[in-house]
N, C-alpha and C positions, 0 to 999 in steps of 0.2 A: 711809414705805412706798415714795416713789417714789425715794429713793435707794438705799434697799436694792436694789430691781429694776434701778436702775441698776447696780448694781454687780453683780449677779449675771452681768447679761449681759453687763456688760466681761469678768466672769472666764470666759464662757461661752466672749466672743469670740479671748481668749488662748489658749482651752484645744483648740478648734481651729482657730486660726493655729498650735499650735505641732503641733496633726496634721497640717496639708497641709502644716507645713514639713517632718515625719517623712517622710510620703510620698514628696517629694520627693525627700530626701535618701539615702532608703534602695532606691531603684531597684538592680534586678538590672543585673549588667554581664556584658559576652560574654564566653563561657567556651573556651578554647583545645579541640578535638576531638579526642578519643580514635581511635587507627588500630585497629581489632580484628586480633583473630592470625589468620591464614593458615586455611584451612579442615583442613591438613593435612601432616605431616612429609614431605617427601621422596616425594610422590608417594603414601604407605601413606592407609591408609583404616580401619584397624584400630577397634572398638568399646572396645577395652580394651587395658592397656598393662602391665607390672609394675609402675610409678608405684600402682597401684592394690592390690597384693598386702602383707601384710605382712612386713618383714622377716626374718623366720620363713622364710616360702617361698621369700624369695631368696637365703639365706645357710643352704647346707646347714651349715657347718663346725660340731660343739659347741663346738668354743672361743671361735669367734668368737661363735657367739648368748651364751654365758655371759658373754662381756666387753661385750656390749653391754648384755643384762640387769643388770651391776652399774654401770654406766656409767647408764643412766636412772635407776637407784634412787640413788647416789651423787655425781654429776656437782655440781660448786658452782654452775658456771654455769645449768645448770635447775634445782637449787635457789633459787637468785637470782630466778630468770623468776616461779615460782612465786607470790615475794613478791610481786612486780609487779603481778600478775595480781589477788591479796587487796586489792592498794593500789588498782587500778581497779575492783574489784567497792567498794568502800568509797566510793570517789569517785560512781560508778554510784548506790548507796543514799542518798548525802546528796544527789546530784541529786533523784531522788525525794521526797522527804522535803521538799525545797522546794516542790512543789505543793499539801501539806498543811499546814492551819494550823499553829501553833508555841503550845502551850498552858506557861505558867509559872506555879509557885507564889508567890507575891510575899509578902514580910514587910518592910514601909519604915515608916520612923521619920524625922520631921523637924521643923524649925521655920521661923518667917519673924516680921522686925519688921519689919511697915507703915511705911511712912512718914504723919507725920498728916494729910497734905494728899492720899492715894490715896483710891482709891476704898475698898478694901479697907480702910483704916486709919482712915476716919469712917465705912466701915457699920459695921465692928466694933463701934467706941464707939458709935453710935447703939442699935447694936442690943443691947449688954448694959442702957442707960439702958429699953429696952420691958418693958412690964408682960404681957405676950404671951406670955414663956419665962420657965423653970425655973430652979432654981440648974445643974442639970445642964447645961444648954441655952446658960450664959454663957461668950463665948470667952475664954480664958486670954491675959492680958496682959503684960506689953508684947512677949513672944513668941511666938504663936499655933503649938502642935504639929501635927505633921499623922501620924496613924497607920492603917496599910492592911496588912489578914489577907487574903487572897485569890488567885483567880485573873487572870491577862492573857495575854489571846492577842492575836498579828497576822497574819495571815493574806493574804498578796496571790493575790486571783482573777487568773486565768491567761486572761484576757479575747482577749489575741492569741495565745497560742500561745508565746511566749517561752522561760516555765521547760518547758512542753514535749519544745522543739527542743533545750535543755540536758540536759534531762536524755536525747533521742535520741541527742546527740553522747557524753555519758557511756554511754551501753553502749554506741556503736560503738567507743569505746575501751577499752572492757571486751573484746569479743570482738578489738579488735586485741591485744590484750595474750596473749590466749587461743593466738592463731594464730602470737604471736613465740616461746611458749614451744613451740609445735607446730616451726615453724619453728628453733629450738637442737635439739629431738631429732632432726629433719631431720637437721641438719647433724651433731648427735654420731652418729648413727649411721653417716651417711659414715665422718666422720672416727677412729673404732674401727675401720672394716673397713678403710679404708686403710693403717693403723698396722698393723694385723694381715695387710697382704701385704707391706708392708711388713720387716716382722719373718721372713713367711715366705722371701722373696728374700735379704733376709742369713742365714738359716740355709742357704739354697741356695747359695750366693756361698762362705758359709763351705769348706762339705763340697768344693764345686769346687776351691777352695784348698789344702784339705789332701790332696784325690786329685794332683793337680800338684805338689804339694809331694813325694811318695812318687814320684811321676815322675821328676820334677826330681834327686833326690836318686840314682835309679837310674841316670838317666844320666852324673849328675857319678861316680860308683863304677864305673864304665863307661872312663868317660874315665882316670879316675886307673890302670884297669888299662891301659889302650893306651899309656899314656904311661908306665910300668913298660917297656911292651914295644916302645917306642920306635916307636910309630905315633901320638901325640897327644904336643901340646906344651904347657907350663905355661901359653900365653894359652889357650887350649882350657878347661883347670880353669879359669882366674881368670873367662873367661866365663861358664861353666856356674855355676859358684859364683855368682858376679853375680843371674844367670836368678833362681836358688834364694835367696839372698837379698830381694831384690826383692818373690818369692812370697809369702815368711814374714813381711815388714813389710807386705803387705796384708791378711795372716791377721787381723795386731795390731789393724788398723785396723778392719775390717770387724767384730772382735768388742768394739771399743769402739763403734760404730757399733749393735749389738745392745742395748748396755746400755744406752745413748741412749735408742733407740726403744721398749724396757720398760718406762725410765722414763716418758718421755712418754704410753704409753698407760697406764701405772699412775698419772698423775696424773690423767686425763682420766675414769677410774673411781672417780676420789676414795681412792686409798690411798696408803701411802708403798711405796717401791720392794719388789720383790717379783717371784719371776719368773716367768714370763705360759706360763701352759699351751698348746698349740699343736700343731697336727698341721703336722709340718717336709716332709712329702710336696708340696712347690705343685707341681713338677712335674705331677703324675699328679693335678691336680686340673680339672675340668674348666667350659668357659664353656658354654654354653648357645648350640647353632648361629641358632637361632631366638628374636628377641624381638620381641615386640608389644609398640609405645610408645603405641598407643590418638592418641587426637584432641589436638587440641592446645586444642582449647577444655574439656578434661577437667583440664587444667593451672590452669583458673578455679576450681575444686573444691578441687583436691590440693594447689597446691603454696601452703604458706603462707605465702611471701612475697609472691604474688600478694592472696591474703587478707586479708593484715595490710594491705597494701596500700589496698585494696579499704575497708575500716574506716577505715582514716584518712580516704580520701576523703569517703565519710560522712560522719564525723565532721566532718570541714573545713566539709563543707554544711552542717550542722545547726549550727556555729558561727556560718556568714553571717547565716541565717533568724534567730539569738537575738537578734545584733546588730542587725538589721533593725526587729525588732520590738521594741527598746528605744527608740526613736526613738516612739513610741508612748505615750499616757500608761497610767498602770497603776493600777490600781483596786487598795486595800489596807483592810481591816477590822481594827480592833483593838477588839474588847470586852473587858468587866472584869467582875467579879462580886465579894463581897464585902463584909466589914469597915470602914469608914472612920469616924474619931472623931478630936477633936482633945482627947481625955482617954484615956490607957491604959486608966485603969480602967473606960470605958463601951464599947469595942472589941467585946468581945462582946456588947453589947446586941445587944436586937433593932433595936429603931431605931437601931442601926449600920448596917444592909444595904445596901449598895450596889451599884449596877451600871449596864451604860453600854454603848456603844459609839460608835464614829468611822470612820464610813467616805469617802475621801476620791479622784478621780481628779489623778493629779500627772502633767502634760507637761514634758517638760527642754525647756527653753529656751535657761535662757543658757551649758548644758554643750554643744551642737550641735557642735562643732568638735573635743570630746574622743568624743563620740559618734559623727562622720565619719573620725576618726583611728582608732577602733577599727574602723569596717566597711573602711576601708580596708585592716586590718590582715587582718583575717577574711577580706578578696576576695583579698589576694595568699596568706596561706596557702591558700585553699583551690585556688589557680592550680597552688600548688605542690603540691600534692599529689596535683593532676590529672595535672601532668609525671612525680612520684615515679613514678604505676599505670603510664603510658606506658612510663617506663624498664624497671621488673620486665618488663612484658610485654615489652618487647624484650628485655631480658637471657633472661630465660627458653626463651623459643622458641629463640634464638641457642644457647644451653647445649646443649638438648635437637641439634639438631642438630648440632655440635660433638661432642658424646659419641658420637652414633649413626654419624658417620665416625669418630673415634676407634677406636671397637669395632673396627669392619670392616678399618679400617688395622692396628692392632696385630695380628687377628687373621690380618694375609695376611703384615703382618712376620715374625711369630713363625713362621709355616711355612716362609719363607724362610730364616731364619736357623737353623732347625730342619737343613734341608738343609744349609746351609754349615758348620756342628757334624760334619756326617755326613763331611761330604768332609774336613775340616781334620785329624778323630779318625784318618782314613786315610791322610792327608798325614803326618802324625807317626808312623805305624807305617812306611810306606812309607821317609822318611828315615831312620828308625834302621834300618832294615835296609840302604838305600845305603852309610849312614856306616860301618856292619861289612864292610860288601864294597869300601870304600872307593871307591865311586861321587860321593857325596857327603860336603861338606862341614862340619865341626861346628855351621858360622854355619846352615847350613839347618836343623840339629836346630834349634837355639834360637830359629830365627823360627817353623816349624812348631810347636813348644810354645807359643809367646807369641801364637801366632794362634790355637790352640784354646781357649786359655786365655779369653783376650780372647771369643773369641765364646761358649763358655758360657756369661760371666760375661753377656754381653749378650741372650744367653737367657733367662736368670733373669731380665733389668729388661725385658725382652718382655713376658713374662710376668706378671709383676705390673703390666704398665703395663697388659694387656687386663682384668684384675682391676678395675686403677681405674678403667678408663673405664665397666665395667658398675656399678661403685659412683657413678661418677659419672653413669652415665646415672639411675640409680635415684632420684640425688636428685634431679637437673634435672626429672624427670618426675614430683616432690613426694612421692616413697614415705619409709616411715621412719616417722612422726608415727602411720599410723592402722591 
């Protein structure tokens, strides 16, 4: 008796030595501070922003809602996401699943020869020689069967919190998953509607091209008659002609450039090429003089890169706390129930029944250094993921503000250059009528053409560039997804 007591408390004394050495080893360390975002954009103060409207509301065009609508039903890449999202809700469920015992059907068959000098191998023979037991009752020699019908569970009680905290980091990884595929329609949705002004400015580039071209071409017929009449000379044609060629290999280019970008958004809706329905009017389309971008702590909500974000870090913490708390010893139950016979054919007896359990506390000990190697590993992800949230929120706010002078720039360009169209359109009627009255010279038709030209065409990329900065403001400001 007094060495069993002996022993119990040596194992006592091991078992917390190797808690205060847990303790020790799994201390919290200092975590780098989070900067929070600005109270507000540029001064505005706004409750609400179009970050927060549906897509729907901010894209009157039907062709472009139609290509966005086949684009979230189609898209590989948020199909992909999808999967992910199944593969973390699955991860999430076996986390759980670990909290609750683990119940198994058991059917085992086996044997064993004693050696004659074990314990096992003179009780046997002792115990077939007793007058005590049955024919039933003698062990089968010289290899002893061992057969078992039943149930075996194991179960480990969750004493610290451990599978817990595992299974908390499994659903913050669930919902980050949730928020990257929120985060792809984000972005596909941009990236549809900039394909689609895209597309709209080459159809306008185009049409500019072949009005200049009809220009071009009246003048060179122009020329060719002065020079009949011996007021224009053959570098004059080879000029004009020049002009007008020039014109028509940007036609070329500009309408391979069209098929490019069909494709491209015909891929990104998931079909093979095909070609893209579209209202060709961008000019006479209009932006929106006034936008509300709302708070910039409404950007914590919306944009789900912040979100995704936001989960990871979670997740990171709830990895530290698992591994903390493995340093800890853990309390596990395994009962039995059932069957056991060392005769097949007595198995189902009744005096087969058996049952049992083992419940046991295990502290690691001599694994300590693979278990400081993991919190170690656990502190520095979770460092970094505190850096990732820092980044997003600085990119983000950075975006958001970036787009919102975008807007305002493009949109003071584009009136400006809207004027210099006005004036250049008059400079080119003005020269052809000098060069008939012979005031002016042919080079001035040709730079008067090539300068209205030029700035139309730089009209159109105005123009669509005010497009993408409200597309881009839309997404910086997390709209798209909800």
């Amino acid at each position: 008796m007094i060495r069993r007591n002996s022993l119990f408390a040596a194992s006592a004394t091991i078992l917390i030595a190797g808690m205060l050495a847990g303790c020790g080893a799994s201390k919290p360390v200092a975590l780098p501070p989070v900067t929070p975002l600005p109270l507000n954009f540029t001064g505005t103060a706004d409750s609400s922003g179009i970050g927060q409207l549906n897509w729907r509301q901010v894209f009157a065009d039907k062709h472009l809602t139609n290509l966005i609508d086949s684009a979230l039903a189609n898209n590989t890449d948020l199909l992909a996401a999808s999967q992910r999202i199944e593969m973390s809700k699955a991860q999430y469920l076996l986390s759980r699943g670990n909290l609750l015992p683990s119940l198994n059907a058991s059917i085992t068959a086996g044997g064993d020869k004693y050696g004659d000098y074990t314990m096992n191998g003179v009780g046997n023979f002792d115990t077939n020689l007793s007058g005590n037991i049955n024919e039933k009752q003698k062990i089968p020699a010289p290899v002893t069967p061992d057969f078992f019908l039943g149930l075996r569970s194991s179960w480990e009680i969750d004493i610290w919190g451990k599978l817990k905290q595992q299974r908390r980091a499994a659903a913050a990884r669930f919902a980050a998953s949730n928020a990257g595929r929120q985060l792809i329609v984000t972005m596909l949705v941009a990236e549809v509607a900039n394909l689609y002004y895209e597309l709209l400015t080459l159809d306008t580039e185009l049409k500019i091209l072949q009005k200049n071209i009809l220009l071009q071409e009246s003048a060179l017929d122009i020329v060719r008659i002065q020079k009949e009449g011996g007021r224009a000379t053959e570098l004059a044609i080879q000029q004009f002609r020049a002009q007008l060629l020039n014109t028509q290999e940007q036609q070329y280019t500009v309408s391979q450039r069209i098929v490019a970008t069909e494709n491209q958004l015909n891929a990104i809706i998931g079909r093979y090429p095909a070609p893209i329905l579209r209202d060709t009017s961008l000019m006479q389309q209009r932006i929106p003089q006034s936008i509300r971008v709302g708070l910039p702590s409404q950007l914590l909500q919306q944009r789900p890169d912040i979100r995704r974000a936001e989960f990871e870090l979670e997740a990171a913490k709830a990895d530290v706390a698992a591994v903390r708390k493995a340093f800890y010893p853990s309390l596990t139950l395994t009962p039995y129930a059932g069957f056991n016979a060392f005769k097949a054919g007595l198995l189902l007896n009744g005096g087969s029944v058996a049952y049992g359990a083992l419940g046991g506390l295990t502290a690691p000990l001599f694994n300590q250094n693979k278990l400081r190697a993991g919190l170690n590993i656990a502190n520095a992800q979770h460092k970094e993921a505190i850096y990732q949230y820092q980044k997003v929120l600085l990119n983000s706010y950075g975006e958001v503000v970036t787009q919102l002078n975008s807007l305002e720039n493009n949109r003071r360009a584009f009136q400006l250059k809207q004027q210099e169209v006005n004036e250049l359109s008059n400079a080119v009627n003005t020269a052809k009528e000098l060069y008939l009255t012979g005031y002016a010279s042919y080079l001035e038709v040709i730079t008067a053409q090539k300068g209205v030209l030029d700035a139309e065409l730089q009209l159109a990329t105005n123009k669509k560039e005010s497009f993408q900065s409200l597309v881009g403001l839309y997404r910086a400001l997390g709209g798209g997804w909800n």
